[in-house]
C-alpha positions as a Markdown table, in Angstrom:
| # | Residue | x | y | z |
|---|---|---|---|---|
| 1 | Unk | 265.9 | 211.3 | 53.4 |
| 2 | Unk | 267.0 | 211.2 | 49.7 |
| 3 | Unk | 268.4 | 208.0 | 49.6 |
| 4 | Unk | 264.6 | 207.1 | 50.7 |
| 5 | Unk | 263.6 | 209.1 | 48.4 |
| 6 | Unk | 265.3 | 207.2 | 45.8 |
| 7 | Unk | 264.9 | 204.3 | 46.5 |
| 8 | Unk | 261.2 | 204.7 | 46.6 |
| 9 | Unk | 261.0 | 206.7 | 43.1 |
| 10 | Unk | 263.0 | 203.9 | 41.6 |
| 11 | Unk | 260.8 | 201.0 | 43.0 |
| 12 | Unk | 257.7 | 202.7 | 41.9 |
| 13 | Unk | 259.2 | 203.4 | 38.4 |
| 14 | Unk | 260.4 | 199.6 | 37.6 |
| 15 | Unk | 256.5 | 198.4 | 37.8 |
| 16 | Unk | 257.6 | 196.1 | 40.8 |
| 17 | Unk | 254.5 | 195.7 | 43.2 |
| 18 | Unk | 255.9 | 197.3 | 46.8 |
| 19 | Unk | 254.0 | 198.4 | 50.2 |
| 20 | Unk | 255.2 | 201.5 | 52.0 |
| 21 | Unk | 254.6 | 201.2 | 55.9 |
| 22 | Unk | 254.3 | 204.2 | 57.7 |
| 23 | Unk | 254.1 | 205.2 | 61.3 |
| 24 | Unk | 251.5 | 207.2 | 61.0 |
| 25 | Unk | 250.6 | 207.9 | 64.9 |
| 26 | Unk | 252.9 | 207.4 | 68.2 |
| 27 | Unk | 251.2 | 207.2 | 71.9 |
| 28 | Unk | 253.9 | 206.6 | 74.0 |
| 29 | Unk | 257.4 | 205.2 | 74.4 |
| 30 | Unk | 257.8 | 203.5 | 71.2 |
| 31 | Unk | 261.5 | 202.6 | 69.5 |
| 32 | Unk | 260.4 | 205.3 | 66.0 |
| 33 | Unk | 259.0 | 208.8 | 65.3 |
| 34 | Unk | 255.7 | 209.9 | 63.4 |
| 35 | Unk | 256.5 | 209.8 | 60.4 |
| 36 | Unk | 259.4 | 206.4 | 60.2 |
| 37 | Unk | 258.6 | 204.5 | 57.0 |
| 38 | Unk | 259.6 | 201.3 | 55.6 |
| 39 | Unk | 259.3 | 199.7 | 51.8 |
| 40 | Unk | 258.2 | 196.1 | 51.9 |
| 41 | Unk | 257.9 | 194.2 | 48.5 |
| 42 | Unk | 258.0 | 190.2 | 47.7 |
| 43 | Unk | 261.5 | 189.3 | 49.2 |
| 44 | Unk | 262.8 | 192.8 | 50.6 |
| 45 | Unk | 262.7 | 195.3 | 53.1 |
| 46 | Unk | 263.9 | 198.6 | 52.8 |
| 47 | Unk | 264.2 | 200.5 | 55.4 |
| 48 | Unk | 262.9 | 200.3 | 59.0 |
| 49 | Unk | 259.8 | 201.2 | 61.6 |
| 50 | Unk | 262.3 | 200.3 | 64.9 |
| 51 | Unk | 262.9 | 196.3 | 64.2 |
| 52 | Unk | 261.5 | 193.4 | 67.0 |
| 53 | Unk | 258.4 | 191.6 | 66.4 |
| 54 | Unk | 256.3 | 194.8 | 65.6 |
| 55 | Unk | 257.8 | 195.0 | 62.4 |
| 56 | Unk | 258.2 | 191.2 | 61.7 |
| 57 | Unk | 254.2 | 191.8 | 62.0 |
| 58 | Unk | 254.1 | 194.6 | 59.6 |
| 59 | Unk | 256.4 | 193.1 | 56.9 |
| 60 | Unk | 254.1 | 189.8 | 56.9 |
| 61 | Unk | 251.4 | 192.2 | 57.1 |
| 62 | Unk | 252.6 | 194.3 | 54.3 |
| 63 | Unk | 253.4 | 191.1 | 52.3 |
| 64 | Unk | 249.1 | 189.9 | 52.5 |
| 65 | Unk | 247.8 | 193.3 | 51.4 |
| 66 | Unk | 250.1 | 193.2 | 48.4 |
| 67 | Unk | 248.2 | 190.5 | 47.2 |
| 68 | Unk | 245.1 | 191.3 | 48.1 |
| 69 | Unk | 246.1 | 194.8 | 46.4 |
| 70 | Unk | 244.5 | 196.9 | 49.5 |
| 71 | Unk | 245.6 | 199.7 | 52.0 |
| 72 | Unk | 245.7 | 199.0 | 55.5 |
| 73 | Unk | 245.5 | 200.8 | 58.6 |
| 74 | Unk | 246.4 | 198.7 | 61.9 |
| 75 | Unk | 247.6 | 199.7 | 65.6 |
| 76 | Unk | 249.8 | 197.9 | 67.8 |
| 77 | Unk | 250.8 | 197.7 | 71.3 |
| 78 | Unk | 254.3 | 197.7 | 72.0 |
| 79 | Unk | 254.4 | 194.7 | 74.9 |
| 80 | Unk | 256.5 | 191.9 | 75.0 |
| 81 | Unk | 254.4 | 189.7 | 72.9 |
| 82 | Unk | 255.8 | 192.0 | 70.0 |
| 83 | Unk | 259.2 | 191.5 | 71.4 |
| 84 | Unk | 259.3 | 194.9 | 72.8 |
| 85 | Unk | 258.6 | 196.5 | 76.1 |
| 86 | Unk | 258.6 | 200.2 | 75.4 |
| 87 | Unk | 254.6 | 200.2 | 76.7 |
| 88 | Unk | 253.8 | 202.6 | 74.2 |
| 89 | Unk | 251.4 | 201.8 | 71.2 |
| 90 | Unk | 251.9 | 202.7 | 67.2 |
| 91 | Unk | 249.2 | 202.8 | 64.5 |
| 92 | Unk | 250.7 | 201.9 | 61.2 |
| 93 | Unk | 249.8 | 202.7 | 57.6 |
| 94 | Unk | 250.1 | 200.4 | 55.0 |
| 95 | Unk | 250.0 | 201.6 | 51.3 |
| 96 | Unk | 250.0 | 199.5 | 48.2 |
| 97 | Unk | 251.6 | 200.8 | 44.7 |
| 98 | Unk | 252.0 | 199.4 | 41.4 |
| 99 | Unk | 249.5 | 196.2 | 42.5 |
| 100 | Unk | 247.7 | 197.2 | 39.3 |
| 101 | Unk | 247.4 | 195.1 | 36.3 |
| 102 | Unk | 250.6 | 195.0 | 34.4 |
| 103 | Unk | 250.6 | 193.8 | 30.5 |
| 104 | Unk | 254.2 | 192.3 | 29.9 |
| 105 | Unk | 255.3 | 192.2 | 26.1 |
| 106 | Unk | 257.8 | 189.8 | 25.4 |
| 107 | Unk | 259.2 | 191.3 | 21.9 |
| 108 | Unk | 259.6 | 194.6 | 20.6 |
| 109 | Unk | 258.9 | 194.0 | 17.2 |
| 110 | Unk | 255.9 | 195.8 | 14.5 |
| 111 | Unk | 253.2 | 194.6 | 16.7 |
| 112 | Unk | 254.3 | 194.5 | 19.8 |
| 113 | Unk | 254.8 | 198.4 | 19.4 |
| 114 | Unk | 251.8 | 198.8 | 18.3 |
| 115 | Unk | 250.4 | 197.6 | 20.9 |
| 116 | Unk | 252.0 | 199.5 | 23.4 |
| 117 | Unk | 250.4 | 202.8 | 20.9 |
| 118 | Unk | 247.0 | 201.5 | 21.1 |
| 119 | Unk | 246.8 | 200.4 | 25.1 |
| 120 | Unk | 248.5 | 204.2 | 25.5 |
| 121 | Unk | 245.6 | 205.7 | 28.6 |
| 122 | Unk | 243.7 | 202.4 | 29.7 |
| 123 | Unk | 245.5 | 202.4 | 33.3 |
| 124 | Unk | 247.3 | 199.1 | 32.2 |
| 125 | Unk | 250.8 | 199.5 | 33.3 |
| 126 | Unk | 252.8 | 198.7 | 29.9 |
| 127 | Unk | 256.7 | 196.7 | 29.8 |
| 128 | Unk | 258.5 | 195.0 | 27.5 |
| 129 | Unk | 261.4 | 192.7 | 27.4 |
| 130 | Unk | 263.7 | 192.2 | 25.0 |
| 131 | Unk | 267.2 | 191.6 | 24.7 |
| 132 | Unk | 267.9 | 194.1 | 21.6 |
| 133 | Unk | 268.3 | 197.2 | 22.4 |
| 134 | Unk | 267.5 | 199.0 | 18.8 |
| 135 | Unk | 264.2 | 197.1 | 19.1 |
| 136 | Unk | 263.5 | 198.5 | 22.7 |
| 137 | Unk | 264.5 | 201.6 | 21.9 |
| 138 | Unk | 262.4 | 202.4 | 18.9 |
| 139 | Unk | 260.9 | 205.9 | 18.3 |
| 140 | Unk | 257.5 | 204.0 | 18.2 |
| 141 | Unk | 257.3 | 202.8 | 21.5 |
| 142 | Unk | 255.7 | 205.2 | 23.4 |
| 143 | Unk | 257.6 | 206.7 | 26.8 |
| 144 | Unk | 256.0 | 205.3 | 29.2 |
| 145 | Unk | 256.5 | 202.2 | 28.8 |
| 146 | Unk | 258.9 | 200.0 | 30.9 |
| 147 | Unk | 261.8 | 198.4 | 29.3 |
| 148 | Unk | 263.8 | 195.7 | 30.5 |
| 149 | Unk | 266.5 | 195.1 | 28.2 |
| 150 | Unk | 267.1 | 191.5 | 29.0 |
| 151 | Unk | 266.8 | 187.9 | 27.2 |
| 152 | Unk | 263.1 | 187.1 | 28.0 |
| 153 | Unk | 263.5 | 183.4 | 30.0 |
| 154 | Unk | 265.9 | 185.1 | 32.2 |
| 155 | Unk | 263.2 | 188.1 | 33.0 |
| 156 | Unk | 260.4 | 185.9 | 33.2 |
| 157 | Unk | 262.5 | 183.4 | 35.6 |
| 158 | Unk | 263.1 | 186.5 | 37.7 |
| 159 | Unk | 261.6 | 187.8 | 41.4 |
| 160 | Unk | 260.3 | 190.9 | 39.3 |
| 161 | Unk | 258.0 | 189.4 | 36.5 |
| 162 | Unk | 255.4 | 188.3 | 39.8 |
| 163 | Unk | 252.9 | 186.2 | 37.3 |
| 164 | Unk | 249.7 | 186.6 | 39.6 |
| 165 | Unk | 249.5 | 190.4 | 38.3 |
| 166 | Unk | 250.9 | 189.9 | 34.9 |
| 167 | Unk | 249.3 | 189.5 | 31.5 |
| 168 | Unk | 251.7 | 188.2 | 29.2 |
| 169 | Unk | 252.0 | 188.4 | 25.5 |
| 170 | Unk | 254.6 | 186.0 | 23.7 |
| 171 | Unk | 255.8 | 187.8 | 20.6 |
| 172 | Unk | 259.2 | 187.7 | 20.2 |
| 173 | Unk | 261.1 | 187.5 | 16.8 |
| 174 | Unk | 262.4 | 184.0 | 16.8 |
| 175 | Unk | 260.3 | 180.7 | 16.8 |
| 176 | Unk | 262.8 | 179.1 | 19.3 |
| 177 | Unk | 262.9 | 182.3 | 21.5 |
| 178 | Unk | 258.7 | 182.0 | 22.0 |
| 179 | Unk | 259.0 | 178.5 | 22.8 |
| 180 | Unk | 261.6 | 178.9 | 25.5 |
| 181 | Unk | 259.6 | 181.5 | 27.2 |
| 182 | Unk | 256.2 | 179.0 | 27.3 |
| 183 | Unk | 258.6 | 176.7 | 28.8 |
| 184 | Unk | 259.8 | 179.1 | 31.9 |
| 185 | Unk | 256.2 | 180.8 | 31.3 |
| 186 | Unk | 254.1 | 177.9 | 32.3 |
| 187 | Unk | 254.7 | 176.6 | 35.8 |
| 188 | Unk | 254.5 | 180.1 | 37.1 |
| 189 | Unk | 250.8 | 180.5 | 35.8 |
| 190 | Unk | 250.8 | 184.2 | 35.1 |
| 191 | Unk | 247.1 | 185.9 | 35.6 |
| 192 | Unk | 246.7 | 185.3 | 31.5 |
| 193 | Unk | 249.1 | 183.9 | 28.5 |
| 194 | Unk | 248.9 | 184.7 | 25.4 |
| 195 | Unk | 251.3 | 183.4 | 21.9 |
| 196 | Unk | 251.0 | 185.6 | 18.7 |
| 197 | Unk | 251.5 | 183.2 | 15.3 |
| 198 | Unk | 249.3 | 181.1 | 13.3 |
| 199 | Unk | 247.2 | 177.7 | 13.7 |
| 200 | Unk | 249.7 | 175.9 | 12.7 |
| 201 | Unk | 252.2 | 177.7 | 14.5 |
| 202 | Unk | 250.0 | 176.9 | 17.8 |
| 203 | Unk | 249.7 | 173.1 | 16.3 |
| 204 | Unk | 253.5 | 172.2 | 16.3 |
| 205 | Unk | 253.8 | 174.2 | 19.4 |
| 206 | Unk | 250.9 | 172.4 | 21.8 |
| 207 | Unk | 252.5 | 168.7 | 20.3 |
| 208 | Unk | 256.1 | 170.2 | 21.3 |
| 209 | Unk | 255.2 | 171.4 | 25.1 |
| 210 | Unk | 252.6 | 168.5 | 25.8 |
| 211 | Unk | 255.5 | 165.7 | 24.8 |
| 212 | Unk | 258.0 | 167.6 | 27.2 |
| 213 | Unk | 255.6 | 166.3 | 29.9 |
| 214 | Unk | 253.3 | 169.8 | 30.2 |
| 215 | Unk | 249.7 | 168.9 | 31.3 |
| 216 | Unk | 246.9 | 169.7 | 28.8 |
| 217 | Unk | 245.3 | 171.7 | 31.2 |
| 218 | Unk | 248.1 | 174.2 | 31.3 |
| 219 | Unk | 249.4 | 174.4 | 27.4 |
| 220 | Unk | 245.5 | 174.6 | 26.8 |
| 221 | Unk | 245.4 | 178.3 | 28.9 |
| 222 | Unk | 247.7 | 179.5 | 26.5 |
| 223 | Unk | 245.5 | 181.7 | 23.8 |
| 224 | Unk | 246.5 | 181.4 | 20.8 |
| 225 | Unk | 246.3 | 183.2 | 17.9 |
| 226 | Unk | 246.6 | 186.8 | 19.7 |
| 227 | Unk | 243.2 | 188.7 | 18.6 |
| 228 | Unk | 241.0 | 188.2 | 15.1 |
| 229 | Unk | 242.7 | 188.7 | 11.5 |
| 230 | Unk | 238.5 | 189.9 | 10.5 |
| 231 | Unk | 239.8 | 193.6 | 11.4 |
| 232 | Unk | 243.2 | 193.4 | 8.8 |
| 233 | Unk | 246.7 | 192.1 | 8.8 |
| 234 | Unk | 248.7 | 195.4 | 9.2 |
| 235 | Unk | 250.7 | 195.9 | 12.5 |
| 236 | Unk | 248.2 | 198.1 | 14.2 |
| 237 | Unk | 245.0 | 196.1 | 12.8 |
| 238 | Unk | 246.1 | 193.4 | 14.7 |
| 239 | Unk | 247.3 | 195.3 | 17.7 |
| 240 | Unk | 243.9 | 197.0 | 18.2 |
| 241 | Unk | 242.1 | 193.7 | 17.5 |
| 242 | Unk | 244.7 | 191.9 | 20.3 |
| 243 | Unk | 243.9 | 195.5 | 22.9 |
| 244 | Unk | 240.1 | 194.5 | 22.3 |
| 245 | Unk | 240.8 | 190.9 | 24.0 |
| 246 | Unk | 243.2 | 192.3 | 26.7 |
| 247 | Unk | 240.5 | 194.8 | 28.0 |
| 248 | Unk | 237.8 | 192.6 | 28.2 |
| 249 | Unk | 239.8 | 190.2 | 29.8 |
| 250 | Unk | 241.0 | 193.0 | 32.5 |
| 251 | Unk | 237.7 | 194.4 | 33.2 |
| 252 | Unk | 235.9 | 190.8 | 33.1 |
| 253 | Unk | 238.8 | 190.6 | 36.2 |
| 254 | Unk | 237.3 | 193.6 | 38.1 |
């Protein structure tokens, strides 16, 4: 039980989108208890509800109502077209976590920490990747957020960064470093892509990702500049002003 435990408190905690299936009725023979659970995220299962063809049809289940982002409640008979002849019947429980929006800060710099400050109690779940650890670390950033400590291309290449949820803000330190990420950002079209730097910044960077053979269509959903200098230049001017265009964009989502 604590190793499920566990395992669930450490799924929920790294922002990763998961379903937990739960037998949550038995009438009959059936091959689990009242009670049996099961985690089911993109491309794992933890755990199991008694194996066969009912739970091939709850992990496929489990794997629509994560996108859809809804709970589920569904009973099965437990015949042979299952693969299972116990004759008794099961009514499962489906339960989606962490399917909210997530904002994904690439950067831990002046603004980027900022911004974590200022989107503090919207219900926006808050990470941020970046390979230096001082950075990361920094008394400003706010506890809740989630930290991946990891170059950024690497992250975003990754199973966990799931781009249909994420809003992503480029903001690293280097020139180079924001580029790459665009480059590994791009053919996963996350939910909304954003690039903090100037005009001209934005300029050299649409002629560099358009000659590399990116489509207009995609290099133009990239927003960029990140929020309006009208409300100041300072770290959390531009952080609030940046919030204002994130929120609107969430709840214009809802």
């Amino acid at each position: 039980m604590s190793d499920w435990i566990n395992e669930l408190a450490t799924l929920h905690a790294s922002g990763e989108a998961f379903a937990l299936v739960s037998v949550i009725r038995v009438r009959g023979s059936a091959p689990r208890e009242r009670g049996a659970r099961m985690m089911v995220t993109t491309d794992r299962v933890v755990g199991t509800i008694g194996g066969g063809g009912l739970e091939h049809q709850a992990i496929e289940q489990a794997r629509t109502q994560l996108h859809s982002g809804e709970d589920l409640e569904l009973s099965a008979e437990l015949t042979p077209a299952h693969d299972q002849i116990c004759g008794g019947a099961v009514d499962l429980l489906i339960e989606i976590f962490n399917s909210g929006p997530r904002l994904i800060l690439f950067g831990a710099g002046h603004v980027a920490r900022a911004l974590t400050q200022v989107m503090q109690g919207t219900g926006v779940r808050i990470e941020c990747v970046d390979a230096r650890e001082d950075q990361l670390q920094h008394p400003e950033m706010p506890a809740s957020v989630i930290r991946h400590l990891e170059h950024g291309p690497d992250f975003a290449g990754s199973a966990r960064f799931q781009p249909a949820r994420s809003i992503v803000c480029v903001m690293t330190h280097s020139h180079e470093l924001d580029l790459d990420l665009l480059r590994t950002l791009l053919p996963q079209a996350p939910a909304w892509l954003g690039l903090m730097g100037s005009k001209t910044k934005w300029h050299n960077f649409r002629r560099s990702l358009l000659a590399e053979g990116f489509s207009e269509p995609q290099v133009d959903g990239i927003h960029c500049p990140l929020g309006s200098r009208k409300l100041g230049k300072l770290p959390r001017e531009i952080a609030i002003s940046i919030a204002t265009d994130l929120l609107e964009r969430i709840h214009a989502g809802e």
